[in-house]
LUMGU-604596 format. One record per residue (C-alpha): residue number from 0; x, y, z. Coordinates in Angstrom, 2 decimals, always signed. Example, Ala and Ser with C-alpha at 12.3 -4.5 7.8 and 13.67 -1.06 7.14 Angstrom:
<rec setor="0" x="+12.30" y="-4.50" z="+7.80"/>
<rec setor="1" x="+13.67" y="-1.06" z="+7.14"/>
% end
This chain:
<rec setor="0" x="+172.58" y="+105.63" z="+106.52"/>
<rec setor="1" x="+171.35" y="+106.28" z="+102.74"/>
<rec setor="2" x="+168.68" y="+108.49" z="+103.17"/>
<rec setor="3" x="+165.03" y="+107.41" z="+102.01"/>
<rec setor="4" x="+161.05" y="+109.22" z="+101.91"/>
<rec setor="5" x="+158.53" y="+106.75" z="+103.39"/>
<rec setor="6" x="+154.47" y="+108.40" z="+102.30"/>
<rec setor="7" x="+152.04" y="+107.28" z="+104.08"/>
<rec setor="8" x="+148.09" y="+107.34" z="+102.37"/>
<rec setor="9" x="+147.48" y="+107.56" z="+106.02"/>
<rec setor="10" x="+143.61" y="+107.13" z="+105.79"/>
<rec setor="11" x="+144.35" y="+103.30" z="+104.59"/>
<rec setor="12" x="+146.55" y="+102.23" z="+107.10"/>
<rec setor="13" x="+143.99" y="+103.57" z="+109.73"/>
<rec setor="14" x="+141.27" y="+102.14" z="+108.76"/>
<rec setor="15" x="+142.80" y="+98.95" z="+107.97"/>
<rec setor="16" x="+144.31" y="+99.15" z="+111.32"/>
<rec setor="17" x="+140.62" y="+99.82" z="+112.74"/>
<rec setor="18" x="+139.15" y="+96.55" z="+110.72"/>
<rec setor="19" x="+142.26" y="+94.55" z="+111.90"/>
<rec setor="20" x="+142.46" y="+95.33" z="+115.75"/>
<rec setor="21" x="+138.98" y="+94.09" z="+117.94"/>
<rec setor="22" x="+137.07" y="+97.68" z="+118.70"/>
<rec setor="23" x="+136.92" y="+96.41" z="+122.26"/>
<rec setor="24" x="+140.79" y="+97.78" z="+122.47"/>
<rec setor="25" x="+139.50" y="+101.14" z="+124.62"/>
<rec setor="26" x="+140.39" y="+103.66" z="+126.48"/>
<rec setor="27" x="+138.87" y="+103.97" z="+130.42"/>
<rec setor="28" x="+136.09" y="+106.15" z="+129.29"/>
<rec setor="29" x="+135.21" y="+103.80" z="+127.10"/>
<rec setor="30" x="+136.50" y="+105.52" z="+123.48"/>
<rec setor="31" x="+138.24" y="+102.55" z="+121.03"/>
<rec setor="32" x="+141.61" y="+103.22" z="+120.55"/>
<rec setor="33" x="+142.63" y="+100.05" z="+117.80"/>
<rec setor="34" x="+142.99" y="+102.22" z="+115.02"/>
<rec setor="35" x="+145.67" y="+104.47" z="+116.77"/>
<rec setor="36" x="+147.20" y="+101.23" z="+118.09"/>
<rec setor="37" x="+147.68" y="+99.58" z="+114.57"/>
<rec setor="38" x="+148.28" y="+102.64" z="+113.16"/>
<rec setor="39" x="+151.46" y="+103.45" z="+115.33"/>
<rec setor="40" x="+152.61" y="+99.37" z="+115.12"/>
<rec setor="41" x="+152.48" y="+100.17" z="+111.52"/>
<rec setor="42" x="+154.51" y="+103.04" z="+111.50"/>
<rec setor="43" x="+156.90" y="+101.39" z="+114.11"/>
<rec setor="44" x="+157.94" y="+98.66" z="+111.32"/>
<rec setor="45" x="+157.65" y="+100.26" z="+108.15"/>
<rec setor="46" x="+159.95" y="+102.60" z="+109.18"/>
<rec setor="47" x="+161.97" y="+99.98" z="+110.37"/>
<rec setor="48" x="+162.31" y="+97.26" z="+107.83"/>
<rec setor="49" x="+162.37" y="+99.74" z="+104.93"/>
<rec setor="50" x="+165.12" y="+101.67" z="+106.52"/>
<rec setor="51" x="+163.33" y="+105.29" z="+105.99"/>
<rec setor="52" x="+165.22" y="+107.89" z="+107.69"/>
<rec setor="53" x="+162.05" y="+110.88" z="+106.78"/>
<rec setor="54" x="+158.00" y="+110.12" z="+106.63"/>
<rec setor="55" x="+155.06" y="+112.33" z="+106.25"/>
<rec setor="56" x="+151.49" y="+110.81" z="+106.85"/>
<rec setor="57" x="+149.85" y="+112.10" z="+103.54"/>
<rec setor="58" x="+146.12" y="+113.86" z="+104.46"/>
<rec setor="59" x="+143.31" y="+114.00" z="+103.24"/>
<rec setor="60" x="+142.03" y="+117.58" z="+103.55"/>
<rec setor="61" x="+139.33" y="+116.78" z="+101.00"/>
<rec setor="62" x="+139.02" y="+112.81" z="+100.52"/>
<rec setor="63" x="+136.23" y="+113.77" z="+97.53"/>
<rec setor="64" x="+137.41" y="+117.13" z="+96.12"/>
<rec setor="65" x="+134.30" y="+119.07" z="+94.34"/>
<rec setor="66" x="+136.54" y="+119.37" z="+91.10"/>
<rec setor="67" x="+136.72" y="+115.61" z="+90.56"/>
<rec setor="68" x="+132.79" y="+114.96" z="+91.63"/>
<rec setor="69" x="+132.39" y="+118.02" z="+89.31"/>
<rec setor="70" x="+134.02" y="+115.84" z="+86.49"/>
<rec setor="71" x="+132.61" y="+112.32" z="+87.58"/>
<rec setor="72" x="+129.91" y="+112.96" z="+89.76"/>
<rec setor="73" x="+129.20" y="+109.54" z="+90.57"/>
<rec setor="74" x="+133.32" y="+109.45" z="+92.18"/>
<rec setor="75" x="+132.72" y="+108.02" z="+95.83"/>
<rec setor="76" x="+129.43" y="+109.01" z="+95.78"/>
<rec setor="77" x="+128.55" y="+105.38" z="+97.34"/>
<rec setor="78" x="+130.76" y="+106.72" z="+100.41"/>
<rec setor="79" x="+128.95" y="+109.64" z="+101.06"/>
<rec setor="80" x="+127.52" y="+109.43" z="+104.26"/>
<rec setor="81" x="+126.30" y="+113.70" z="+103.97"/>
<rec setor="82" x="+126.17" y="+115.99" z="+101.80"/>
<rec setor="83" x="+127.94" y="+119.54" z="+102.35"/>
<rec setor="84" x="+126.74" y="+121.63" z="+99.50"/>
<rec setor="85" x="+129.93" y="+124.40" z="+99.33"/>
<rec setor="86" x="+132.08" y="+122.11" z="+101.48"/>
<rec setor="87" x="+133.44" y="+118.80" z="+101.81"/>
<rec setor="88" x="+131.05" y="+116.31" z="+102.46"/>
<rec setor="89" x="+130.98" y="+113.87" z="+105.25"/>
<rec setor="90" x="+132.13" y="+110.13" z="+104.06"/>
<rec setor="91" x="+130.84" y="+107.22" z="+105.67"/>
<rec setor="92" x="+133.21" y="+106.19" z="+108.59"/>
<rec setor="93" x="+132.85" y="+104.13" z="+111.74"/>
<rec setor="94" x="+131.78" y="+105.87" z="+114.79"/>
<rec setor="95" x="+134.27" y="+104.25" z="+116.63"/>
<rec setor="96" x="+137.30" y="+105.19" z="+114.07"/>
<rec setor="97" x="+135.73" y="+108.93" z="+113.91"/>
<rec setor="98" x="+136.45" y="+109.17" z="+117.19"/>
<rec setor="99" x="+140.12" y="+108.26" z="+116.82"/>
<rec setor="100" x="+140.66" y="+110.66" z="+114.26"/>
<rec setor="101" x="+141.90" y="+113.24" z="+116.91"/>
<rec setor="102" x="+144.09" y="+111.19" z="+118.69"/>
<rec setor="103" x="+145.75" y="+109.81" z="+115.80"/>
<rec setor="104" x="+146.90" y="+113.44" z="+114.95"/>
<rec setor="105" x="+147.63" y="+114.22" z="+118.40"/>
<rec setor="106" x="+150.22" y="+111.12" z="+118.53"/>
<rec setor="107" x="+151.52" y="+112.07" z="+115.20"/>
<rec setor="108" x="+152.22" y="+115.41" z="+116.13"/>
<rec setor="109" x="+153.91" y="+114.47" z="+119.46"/>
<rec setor="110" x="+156.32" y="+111.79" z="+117.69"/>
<rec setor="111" x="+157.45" y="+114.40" z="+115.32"/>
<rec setor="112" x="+155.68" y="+113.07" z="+112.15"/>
<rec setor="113" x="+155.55" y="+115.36" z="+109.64"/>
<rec setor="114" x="+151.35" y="+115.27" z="+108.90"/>
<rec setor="115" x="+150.42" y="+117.34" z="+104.93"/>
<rec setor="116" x="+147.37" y="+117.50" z="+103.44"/>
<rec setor="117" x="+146.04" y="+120.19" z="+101.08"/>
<rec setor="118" x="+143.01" y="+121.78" z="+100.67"/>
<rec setor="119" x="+140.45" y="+120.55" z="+98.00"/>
<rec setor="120" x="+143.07" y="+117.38" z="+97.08"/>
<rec setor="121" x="+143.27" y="+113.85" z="+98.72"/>
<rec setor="122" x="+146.02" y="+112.10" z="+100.44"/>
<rec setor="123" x="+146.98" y="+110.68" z="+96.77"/>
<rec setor="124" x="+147.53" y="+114.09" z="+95.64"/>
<rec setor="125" x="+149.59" y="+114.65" z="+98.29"/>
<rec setor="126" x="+151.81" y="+111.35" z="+97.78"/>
<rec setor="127" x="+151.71" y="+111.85" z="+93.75"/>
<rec setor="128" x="+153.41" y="+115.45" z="+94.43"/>
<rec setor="129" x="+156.01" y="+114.05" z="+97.03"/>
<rec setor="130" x="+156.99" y="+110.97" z="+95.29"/>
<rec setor="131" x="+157.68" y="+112.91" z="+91.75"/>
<rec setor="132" x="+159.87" y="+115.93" z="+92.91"/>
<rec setor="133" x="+161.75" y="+113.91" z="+95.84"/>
<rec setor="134" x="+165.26" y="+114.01" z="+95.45"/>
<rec setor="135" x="+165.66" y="+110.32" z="+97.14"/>
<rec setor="136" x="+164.12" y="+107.19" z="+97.13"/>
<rec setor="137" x="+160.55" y="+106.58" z="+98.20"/>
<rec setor="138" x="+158.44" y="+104.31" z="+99.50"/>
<rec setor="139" x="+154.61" y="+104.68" z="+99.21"/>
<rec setor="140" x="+152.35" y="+102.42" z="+102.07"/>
<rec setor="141" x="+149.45" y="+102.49" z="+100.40"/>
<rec setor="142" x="+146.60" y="+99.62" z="+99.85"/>
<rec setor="143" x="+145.26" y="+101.59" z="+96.86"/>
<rec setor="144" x="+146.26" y="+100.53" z="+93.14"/>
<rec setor="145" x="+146.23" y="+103.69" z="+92.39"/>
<rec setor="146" x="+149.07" y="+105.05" z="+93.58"/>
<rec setor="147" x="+150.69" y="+102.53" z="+91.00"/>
<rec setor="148" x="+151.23" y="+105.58" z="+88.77"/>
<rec setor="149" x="+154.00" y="+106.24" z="+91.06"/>
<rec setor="150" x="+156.45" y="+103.35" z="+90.82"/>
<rec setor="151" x="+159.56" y="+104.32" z="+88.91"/>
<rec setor="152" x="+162.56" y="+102.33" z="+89.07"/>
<rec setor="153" x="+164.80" y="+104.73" z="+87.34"/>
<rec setor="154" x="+163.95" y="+107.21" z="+90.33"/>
<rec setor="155" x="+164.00" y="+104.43" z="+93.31"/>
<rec setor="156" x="+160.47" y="+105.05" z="+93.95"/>
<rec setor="157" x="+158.01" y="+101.88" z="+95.06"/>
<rec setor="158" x="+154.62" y="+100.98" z="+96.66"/>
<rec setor="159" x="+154.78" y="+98.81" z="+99.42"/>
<rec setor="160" x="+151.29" y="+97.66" z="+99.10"/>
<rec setor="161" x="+149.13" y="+96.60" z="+102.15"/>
<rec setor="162" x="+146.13" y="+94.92" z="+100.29"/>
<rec setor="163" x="+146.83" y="+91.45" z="+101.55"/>
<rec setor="164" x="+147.59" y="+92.37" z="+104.82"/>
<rec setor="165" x="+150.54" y="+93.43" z="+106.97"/>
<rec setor="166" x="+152.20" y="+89.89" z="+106.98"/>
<rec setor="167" x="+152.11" y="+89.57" z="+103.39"/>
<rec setor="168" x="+153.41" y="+93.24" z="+102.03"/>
<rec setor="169" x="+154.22" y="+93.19" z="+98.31"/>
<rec setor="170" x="+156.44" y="+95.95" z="+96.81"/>
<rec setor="171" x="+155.29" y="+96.88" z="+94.30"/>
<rec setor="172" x="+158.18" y="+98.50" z="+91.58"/>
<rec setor="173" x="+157.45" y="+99.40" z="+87.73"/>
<rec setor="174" x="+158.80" y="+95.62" z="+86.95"/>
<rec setor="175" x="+155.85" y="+94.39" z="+89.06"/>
<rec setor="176" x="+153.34" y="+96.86" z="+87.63"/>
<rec setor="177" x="+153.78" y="+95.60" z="+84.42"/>
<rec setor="178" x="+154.16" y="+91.51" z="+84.96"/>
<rec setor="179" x="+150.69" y="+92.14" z="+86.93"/>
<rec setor="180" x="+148.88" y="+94.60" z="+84.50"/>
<rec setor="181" x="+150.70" y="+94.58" z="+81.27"/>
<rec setor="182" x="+151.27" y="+98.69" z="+81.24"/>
<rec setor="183" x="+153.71" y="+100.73" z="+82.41"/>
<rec setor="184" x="+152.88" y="+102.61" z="+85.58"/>
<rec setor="185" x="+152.73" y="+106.14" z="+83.76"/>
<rec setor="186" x="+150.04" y="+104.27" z="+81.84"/>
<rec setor="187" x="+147.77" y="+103.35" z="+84.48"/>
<rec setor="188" x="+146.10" y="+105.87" z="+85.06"/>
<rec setor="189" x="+144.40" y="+105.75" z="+80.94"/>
<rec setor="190" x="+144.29" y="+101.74" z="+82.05"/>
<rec setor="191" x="+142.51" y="+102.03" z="+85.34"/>
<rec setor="192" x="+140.33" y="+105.06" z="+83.46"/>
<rec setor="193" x="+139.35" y="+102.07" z="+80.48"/>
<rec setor="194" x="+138.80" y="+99.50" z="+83.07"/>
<rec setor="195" x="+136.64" y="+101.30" z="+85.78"/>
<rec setor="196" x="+137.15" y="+100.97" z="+90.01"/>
<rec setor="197" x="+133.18" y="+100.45" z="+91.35"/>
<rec setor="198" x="+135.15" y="+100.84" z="+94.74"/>
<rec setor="199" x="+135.73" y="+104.54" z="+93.56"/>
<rec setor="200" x="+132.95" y="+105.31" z="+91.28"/>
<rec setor="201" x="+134.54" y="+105.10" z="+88.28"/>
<rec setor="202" x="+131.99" y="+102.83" z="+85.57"/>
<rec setor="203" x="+135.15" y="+102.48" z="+82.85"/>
<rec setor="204" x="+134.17" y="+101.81" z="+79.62"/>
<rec setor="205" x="+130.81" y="+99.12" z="+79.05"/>
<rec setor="206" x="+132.54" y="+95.68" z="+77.84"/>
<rec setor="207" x="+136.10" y="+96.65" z="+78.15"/>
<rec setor="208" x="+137.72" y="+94.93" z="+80.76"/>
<rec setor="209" x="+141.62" y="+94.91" z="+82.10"/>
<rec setor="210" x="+142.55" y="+92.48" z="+79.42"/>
<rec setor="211" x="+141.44" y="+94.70" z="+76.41"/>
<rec setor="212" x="+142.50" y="+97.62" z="+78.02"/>
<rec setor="213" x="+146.34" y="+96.51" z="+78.63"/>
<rec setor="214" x="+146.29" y="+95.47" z="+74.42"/>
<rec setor="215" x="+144.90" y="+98.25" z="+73.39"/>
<rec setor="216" x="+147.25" y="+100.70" z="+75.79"/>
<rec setor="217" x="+150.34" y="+98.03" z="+74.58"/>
<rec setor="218" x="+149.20" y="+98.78" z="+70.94"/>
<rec setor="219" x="+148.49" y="+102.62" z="+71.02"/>
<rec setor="220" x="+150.51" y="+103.81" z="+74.59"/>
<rec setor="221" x="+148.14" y="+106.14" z="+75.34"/>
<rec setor="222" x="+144.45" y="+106.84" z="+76.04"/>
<rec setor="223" x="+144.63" y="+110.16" z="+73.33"/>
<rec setor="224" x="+145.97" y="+108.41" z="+70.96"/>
<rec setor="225" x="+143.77" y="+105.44" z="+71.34"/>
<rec setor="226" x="+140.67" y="+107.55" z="+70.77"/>
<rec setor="227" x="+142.37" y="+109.77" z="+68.14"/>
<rec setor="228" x="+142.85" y="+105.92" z="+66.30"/>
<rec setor="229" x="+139.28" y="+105.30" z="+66.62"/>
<rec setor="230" x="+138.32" y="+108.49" z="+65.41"/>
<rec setor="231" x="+139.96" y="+107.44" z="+62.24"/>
<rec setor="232" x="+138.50" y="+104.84" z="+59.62"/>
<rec setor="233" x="+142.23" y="+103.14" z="+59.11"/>
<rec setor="234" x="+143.34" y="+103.81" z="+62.82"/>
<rec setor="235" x="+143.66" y="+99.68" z="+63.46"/>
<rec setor="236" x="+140.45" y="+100.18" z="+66.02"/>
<rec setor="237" x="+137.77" y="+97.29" z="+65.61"/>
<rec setor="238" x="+134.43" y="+98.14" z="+64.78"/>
<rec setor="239" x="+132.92" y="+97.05" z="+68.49"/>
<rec setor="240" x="+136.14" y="+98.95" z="+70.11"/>
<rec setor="241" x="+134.94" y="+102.09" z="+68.52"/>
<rec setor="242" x="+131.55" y="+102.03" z="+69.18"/>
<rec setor="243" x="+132.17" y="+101.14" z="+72.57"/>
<rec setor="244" x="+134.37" y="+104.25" z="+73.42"/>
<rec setor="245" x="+131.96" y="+106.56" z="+71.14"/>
<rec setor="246" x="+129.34" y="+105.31" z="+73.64"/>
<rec setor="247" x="+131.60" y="+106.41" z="+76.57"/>
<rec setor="248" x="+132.72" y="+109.26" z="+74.79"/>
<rec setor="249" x="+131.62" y="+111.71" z="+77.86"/>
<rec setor="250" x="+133.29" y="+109.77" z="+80.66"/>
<rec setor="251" x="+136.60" y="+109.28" z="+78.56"/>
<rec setor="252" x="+137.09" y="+113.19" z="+78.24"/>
<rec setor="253" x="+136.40" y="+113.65" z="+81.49"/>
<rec setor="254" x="+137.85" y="+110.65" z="+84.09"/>
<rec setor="255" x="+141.68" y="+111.05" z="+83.18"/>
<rec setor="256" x="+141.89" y="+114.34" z="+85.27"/>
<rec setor="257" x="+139.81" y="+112.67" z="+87.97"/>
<rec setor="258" x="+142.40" y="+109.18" z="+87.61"/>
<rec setor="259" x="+145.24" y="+110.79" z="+87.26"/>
<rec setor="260" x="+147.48" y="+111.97" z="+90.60"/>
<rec setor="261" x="+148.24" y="+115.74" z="+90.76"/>
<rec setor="262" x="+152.14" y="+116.23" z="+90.90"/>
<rec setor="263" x="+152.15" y="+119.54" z="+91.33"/>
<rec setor="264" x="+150.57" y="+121.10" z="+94.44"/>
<rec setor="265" x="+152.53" y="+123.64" z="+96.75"/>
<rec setor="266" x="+153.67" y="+121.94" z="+99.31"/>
<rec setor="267" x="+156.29" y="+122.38" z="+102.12"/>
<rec setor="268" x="+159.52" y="+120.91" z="+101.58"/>
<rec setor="269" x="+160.41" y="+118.00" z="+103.40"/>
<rec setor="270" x="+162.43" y="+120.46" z="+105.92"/>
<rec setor="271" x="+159.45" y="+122.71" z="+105.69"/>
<rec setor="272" x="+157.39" y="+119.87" z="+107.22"/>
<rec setor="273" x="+159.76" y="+118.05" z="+109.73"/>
<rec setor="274" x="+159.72" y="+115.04" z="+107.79"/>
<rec setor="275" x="+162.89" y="+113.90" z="+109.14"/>
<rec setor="276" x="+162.97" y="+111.37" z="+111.69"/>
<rec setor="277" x="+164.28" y="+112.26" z="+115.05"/>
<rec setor="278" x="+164.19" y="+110.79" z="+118.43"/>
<rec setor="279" x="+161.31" y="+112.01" z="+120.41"/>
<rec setor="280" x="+162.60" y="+114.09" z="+123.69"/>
<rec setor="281" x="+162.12" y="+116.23" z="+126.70"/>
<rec setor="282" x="+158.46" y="+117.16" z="+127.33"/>
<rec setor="283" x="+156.71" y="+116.05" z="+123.73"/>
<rec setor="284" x="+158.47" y="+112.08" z="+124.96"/>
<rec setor="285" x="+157.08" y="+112.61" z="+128.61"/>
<rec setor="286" x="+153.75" y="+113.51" z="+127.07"/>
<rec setor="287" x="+153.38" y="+110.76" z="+124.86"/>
<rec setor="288" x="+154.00" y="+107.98" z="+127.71"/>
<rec setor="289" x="+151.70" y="+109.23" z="+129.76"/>
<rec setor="290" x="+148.91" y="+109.16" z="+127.17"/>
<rec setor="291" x="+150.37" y="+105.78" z="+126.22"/>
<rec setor="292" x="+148.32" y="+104.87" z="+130.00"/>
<rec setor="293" x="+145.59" y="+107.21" z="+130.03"/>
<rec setor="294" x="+144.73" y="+106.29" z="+126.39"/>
<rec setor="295" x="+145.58" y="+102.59" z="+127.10"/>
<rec setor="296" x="+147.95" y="+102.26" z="+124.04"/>
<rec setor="297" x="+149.61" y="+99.55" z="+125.11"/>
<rec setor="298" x="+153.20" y="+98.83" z="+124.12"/>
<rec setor="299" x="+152.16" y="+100.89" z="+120.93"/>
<rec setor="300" x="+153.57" y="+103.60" z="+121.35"/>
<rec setor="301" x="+156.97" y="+102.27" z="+122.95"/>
<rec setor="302" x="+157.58" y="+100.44" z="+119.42"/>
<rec setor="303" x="+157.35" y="+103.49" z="+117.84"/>
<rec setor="304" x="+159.68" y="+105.58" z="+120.73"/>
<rec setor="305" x="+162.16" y="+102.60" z="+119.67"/>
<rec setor="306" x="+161.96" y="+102.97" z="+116.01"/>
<rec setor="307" x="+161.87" y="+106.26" z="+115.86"/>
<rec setor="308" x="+165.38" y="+106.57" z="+117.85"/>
<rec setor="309" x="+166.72" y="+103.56" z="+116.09"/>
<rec setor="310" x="+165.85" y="+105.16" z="+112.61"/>
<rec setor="311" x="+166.68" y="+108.69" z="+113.23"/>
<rec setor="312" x="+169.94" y="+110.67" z="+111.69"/>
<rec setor="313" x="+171.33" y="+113.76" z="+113.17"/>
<rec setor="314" x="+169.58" y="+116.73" z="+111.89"/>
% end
């Protein structure tokens, strides 16, 4: 079996798993358990119909890293449930997925997924690292545009995006990125910086929308040199162009770093982190169908059993 990476942005699929399963799903004491449901369903075909033979549910040790807030401070700040001066603060999350949180990880562990996260970087960090220094294809499961920086199809690596649901994935490849957006992937980030994301934060530049940004990134490829043109009387930039990116002058020097994925973080190997898929045996197996009745998981967690030992290769 050709070998290929599956990265989850594991915080997505769970909580569109907890939007897309009823919250009356529970355990006997009461606790919902539709999040780790979905969650494992998901894993069970992804892994399947995309033929990945290793995975690692990307973390988010920090889902709003100081450094980035310290650049843009208004990044997620409308998901900021409380405050942690010095540490990570709390983001706004169901009670009822909070509480799944723990078993998720606990499943996760006991099926042998490999689970990375780093401190002070988000899941996407985590993905944007994997996906640039894998040695084999990769697929990113991700609803979040993005992780469209990522798609490469000289390097085999893809989004299969979950936006629309899991009965209409699209996969996403660098083709894609640029019939849908008119830039290249390793150009979204300046494009995503020009056009803004209110569901991160990020105001963009006032009056230039995802139209004017793809021209203007076709005409000058990147956001530097775009600005560097506009510094310049005969740069090509039209008057209301300039004075709109003098006016967002700040933001511009600051939101690439906050945009853009970090490629570089220490992370374990994929051998380092168990990331290969392997059948799930002896006492970790046992352990996981009995909490498959005490945790009233349903048939959950036998899909994934069966994918898992349909997927796996010999170590």
């Amino acid at each position: 079996m050709p070998q290929r990476l599956m990265l989850l942005d594991t915080a997505s699929l769970y909580f569109r798993a907890f939007y897309g399963l009823p919250d009356t799903i529970r355990r006997p004491d009461g606790t919902p358990v539709n999040a780790v449901r979905g969650l494992l369903d998901m894993i069970a075909r992804l892994s399947t119909d995309y033929a990945a033979t290793h995975l690692v549910a990307c973390w988010d040790d920090d889902w709003r890293p100081q450094w980035r807030v310290d650049l843009i401070p208004t990044y997620k700040a409308h998901r900021v449930a409380q405050a942690v001066p010095g540490g990570t603060d709390v983001e706004v999350v169901p009670e009822g997925l909070e509480a799944q949180l723990p078993m998720i990880r606990r499943v996760l562990e006991l099926a042998g997924i490999a689970i990375v996260g780093r401190a002070e970087h988000e899941a996407d960090d985590v993905v944007g690292t994997y996906a640039s220094q894998a040695g084999l294809p990769v697929d990113v499961v991700t609803g979040d545009r993005d992780l469209f920086q990522v798609c490469d199809d000289d390097r085999k690596v893809r989004v299969i995006y979950t936006a629309r649901g899991m009965k209409n994935l699209e996969v996403i490849t660098e083709e894609t990125v640029v019939a849908k957006y008119k830039v290249l992937p390793q150009q979204y980030a300046d494009y995503a910086t020009l056009r803004g994301d209110a569901s991160d934060g990020l105001p963009g530049v006032a009056g230039i929308g995802e139209k004017t940004a793809a021209s203007l990134l076709l005409k000058y490829g990147t956001l530097e040199r775009l600005l560097a043109a506009a510094e310049d009387d005969d740069g090509g930039v039209s008057g209301p162009v300039r004075a709109k990116l003098s006016a967002a002058a700040a933001y511009l020097e600051a939101a690439p770093a906050v945009v853009r994925l970090v490629r570089d973080l220490e992370l374990p190997t994929l051998e380092q982190a168990g990331a290969l898929l392997q059948p799930v045996t002896g006492d970790r197996r046992a352990e996981l169908e009995r909490l498959a009745i005490d945790w009233n998981l349903g048939g959950s967690v036998r899909r994934l059993l069966a994918a898992l030992d349909q997927r796996a290769q010999p170590a």
